[in-house]
C-alpha positions as CSV (number, residue, x, y, z in Angstrom):
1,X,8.5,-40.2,-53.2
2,X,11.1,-39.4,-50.9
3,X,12.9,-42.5,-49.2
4,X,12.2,-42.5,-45.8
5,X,16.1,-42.9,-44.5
6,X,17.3,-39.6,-46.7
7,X,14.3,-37.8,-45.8
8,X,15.3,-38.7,-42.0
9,X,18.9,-37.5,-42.8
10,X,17.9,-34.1,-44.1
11,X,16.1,-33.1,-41.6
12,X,18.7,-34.6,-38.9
13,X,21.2,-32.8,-40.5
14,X,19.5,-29.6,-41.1
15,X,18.2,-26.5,-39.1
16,X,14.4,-26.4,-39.4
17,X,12.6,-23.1,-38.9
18,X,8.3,-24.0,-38.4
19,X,6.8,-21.4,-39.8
20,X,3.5,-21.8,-39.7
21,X,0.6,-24.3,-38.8
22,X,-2.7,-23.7,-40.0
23,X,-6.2,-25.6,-39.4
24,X,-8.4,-24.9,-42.5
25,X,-11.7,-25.7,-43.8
26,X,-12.5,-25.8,-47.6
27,X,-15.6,-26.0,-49.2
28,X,-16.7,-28.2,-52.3
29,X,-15.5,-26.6,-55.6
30,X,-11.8,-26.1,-57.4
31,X,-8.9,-23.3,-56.3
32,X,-6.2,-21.9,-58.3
33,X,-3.9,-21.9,-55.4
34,X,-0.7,-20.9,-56.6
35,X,0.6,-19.6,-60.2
36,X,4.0,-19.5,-62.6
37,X,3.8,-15.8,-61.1
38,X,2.9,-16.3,-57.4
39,X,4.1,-19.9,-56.7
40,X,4.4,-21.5,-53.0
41,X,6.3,-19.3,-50.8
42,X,7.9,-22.5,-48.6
43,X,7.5,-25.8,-48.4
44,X,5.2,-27.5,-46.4
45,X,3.2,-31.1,-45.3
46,X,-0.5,-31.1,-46.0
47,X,-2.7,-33.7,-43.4
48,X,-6.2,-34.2,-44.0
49,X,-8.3,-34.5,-40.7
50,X,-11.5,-35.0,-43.3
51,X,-12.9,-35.3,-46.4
52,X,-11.1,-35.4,-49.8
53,X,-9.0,-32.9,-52.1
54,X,-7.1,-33.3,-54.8
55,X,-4.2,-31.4,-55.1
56,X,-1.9,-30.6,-57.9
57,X,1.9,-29.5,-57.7
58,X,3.2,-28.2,-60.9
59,X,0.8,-31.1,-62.6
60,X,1.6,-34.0,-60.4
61,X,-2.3,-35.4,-58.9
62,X,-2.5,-36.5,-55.1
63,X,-5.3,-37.6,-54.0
64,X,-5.1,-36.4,-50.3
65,X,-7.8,-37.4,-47.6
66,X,-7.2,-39.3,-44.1
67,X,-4.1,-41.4,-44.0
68,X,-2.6,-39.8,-46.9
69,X,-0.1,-36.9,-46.6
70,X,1.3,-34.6,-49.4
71,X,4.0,-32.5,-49.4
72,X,4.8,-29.4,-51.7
73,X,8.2,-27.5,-52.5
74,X,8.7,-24.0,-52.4
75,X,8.2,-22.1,-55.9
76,X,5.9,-25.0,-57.3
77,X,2.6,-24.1,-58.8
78,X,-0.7,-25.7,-57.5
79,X,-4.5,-26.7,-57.9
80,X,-6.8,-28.3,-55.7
81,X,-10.2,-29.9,-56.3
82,X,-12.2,-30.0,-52.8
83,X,-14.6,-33.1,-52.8
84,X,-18.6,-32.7,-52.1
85,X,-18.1,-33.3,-48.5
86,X,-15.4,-30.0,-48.4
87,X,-12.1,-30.6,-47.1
88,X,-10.4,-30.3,-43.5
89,X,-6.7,-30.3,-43.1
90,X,-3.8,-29.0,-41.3
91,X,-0.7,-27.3,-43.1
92,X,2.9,-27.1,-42.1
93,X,5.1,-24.6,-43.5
94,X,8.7,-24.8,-42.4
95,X,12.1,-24.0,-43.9
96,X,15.2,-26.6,-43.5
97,X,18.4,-25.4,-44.6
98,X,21.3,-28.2,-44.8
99,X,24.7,-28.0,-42.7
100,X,26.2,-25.7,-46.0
101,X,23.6,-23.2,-45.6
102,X,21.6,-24.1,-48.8
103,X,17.9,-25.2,-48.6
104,X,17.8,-29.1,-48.2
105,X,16.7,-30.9,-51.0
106,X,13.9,-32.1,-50.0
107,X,12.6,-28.7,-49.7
108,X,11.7,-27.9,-53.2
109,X,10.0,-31.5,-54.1
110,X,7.0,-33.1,-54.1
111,X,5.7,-36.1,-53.2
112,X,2.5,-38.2,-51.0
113,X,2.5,-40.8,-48.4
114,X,1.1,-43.0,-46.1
115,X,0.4,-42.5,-42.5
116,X,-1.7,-43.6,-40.0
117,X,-5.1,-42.5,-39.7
118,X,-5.9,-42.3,-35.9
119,X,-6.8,-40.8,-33.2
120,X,-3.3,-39.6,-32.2
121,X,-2.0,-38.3,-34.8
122,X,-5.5,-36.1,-34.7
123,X,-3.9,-35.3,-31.1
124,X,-0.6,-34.3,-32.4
125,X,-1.8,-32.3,-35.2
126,X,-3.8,-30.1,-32.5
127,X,-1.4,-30.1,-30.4
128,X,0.9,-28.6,-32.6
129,X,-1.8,-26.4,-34.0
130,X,-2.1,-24.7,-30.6
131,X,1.8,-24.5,-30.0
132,X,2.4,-22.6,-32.7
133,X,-0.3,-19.5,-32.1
134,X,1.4,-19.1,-28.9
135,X,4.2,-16.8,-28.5
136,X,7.2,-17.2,-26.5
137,X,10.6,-19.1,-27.1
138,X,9.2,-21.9,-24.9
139,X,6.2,-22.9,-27.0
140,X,8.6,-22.3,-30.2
141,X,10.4,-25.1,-28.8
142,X,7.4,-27.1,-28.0
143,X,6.2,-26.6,-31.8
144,X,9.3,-28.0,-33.0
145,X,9.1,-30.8,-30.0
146,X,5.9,-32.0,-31.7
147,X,7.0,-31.5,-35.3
148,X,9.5,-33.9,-35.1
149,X,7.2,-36.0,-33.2
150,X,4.9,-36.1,-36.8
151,X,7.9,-36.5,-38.5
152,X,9.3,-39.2,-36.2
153,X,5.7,-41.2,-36.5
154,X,5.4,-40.2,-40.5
155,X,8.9,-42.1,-41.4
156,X,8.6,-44.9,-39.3
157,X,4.7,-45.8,-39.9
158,X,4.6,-44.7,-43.6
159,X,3.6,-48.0,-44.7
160,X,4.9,-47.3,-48.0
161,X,4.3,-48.7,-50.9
162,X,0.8,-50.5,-49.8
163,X,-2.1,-50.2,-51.5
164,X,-5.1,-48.2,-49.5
165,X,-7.5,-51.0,-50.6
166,X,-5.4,-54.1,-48.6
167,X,-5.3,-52.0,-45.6
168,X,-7.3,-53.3,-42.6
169,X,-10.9,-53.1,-42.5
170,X,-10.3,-51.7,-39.2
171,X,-7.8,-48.9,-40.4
172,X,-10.1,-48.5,-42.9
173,X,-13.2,-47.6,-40.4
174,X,-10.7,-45.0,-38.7
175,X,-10.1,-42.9,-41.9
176,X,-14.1,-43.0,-42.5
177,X,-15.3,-41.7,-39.7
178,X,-12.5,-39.3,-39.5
179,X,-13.7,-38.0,-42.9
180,X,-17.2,-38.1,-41.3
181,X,-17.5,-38.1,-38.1
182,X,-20.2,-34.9,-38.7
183,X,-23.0,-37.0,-39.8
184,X,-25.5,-39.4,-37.9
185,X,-23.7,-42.6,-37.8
186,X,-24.4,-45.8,-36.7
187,X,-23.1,-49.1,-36.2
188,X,-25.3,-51.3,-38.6
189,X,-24.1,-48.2,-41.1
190,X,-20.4,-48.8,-40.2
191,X,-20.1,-52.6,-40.2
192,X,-22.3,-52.7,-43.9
193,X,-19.8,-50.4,-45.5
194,X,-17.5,-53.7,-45.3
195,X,-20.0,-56.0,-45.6
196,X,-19.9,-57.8,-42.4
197,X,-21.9,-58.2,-39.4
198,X,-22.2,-56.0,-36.3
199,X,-20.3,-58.7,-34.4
200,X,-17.5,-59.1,-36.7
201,X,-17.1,-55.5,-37.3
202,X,-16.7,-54.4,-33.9
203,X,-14.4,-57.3,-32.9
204,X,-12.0,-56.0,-35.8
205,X,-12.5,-52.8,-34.7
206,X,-11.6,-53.3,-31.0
207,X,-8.8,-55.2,-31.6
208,X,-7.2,-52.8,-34.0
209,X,-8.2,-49.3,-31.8
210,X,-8.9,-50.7,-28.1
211,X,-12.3,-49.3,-28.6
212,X,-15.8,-50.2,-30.0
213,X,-16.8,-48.1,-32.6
214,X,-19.3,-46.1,-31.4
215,X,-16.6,-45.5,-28.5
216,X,-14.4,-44.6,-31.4
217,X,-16.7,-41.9,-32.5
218,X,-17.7,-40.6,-29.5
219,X,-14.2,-40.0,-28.1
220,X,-12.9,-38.5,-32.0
221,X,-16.2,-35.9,-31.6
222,X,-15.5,-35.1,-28.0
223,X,-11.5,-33.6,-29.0
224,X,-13.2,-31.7,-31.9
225,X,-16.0,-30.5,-29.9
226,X,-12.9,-29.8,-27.1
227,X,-11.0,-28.1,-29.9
228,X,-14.1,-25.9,-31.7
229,X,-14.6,-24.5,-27.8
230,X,-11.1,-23.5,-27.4
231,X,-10.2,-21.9,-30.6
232,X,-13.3,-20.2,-31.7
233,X,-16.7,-18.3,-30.6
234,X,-19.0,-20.6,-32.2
235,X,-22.0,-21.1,-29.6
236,X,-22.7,-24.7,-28.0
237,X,-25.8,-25.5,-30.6
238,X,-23.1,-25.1,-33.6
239,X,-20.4,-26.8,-32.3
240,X,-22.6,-29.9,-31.4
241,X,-24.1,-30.1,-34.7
242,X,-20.5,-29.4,-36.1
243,X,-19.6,-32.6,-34.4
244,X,-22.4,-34.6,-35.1
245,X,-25.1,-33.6,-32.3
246,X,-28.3,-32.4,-33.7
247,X,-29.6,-32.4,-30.0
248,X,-27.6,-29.8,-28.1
249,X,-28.9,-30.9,-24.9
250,X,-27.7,-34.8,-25.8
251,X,-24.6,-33.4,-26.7
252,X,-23.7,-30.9,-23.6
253,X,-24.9,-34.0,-21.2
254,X,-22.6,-36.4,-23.4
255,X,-19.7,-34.1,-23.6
256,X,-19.8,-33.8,-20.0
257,X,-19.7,-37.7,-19.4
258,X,-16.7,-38.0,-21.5
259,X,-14.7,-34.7,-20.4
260,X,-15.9,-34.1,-16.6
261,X,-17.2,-30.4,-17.4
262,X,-20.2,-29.1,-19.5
263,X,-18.9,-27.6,-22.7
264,X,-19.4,-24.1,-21.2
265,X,-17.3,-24.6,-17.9
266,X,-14.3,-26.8,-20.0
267,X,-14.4,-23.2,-22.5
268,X,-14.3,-20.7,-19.7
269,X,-11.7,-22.8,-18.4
270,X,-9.5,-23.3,-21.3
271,X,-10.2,-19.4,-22.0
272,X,-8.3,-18.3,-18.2
């Protein structure tokens, strides 16, 4: 794995180019990504927003879901087994070339690490999403602005080294409802998965987010749900149960608790 100091220098030190940002959604089963003949065309950082993959870089394994990041190189071959659950995650294809003019090293390795799981790096990762399907030299810049933001948190939050098991329980609870935040949840569900009492749960949880769990939940549906309306044409009934609402009706009169607007008003909104 890259250290976190030279992987700061190179990209200090270099000119970065984003190329791309893509939000994708995989279902169960195994690709044959890339080939000896048709490897990776860049490199790029892969960040899981839910569910599980496995993905394989010229026969290195790294087990990617929330709070775990991979990066590829360019010309590298690549596998990926998606988990029963499928797989959601955000790519980031960019070039960095060092002050010589030659790719930075960094560029054509691969390697995993830690970051945080939460709610704002969900927030960047959108954010950037967004940024970059807009044209224009201004939102170029703003892409890059919030690259280096990931970056920035990525390095200095990496946690590296520690084992996924000793993290907090709390930390823990993030990752798992970001990997499944589309099912009926609740907090007797939550709290057993740890093995401790409501009480003790959500004390733990509160102290480590600010928020009760179900609050947790609610909010991390409610910036999907925000997202789903913005970027795509599925109608209200999908969207809800995409993020966890069977009841449509629940959901509209939730999301406009939380957001101000009924999901169609905050859509035609965002859509002007």
């Amino acid at each position: 794995m890259e250290e976190a100091n030279e992987l700061a220098r190179q990209f200090a030190d270099g000119v970065l180019t984003v190329t791309g940002v893509y939000m994708t959604s995989l279902q169960p089963g195994n690709y044959n990504g890339h080939t000896k003949e048709r490897p990776t065309s860049s490199a790029g950082f892969v960040f899981a927003l839910r569910g599980k993959a496995e993905f394989v870089f010229n026969g290195t394994a790294y087990d990617v879901r929330p709070g775990i990041v991979v990066h590829g190189g360019k010309g590298m071959t690549l596998e990926l087994a998606v988990g029963d659950d499928g797989f959601d995650y955000v790519l980031i294809h960019y070039e960095l070339a060092a002050p010589g003019g030659t790719p930075a090293p960094c560029t054509i390795r691969h390697f995993g690490w830690r970051a945080a799981a939460d709610e704002a790096l969900t927030d960047k990762l959108i954010a950037l999403h967004v940024a970059a399907l807009r044209p224009g030299p201004i939102q170029y810049l703003r892409t890059k602005e919030l690259f280096y933001a990931l970056l920035f948190d990525l390095l200095t939050g990496s946690g590296q080294g520690r084992d996924h098991r000793g993290t907090s329980i709390a930390e823990q609870a993030t990752a798992y409802i970001h990997g499944h935040f589309q099912e009926p949840l609740t907090l007797e569900h939550l709290a057993s998965l740890y093995g401790l009492g409501v009480k003790r749960f959500s004390y733990l949880f509160h102290k480590y987010t600010g928020l009760f769990p179900i609050d947790y939940l609610i909010q991390y549906r409610m910036k999907w749900a925000k997202h789903l309306l913005v970027t795509g044409v599925s109608s209200i009934g999908d969207i809800a149960a995409g993020v966890g609402y069977a009841d449509a009706h629940y959901f509209s009169r939730l999301f406009k608790k939380h957001v101000g607007v009924t999901p169609t008003e905050f859509r035609a909104r965002r859509g002007q």
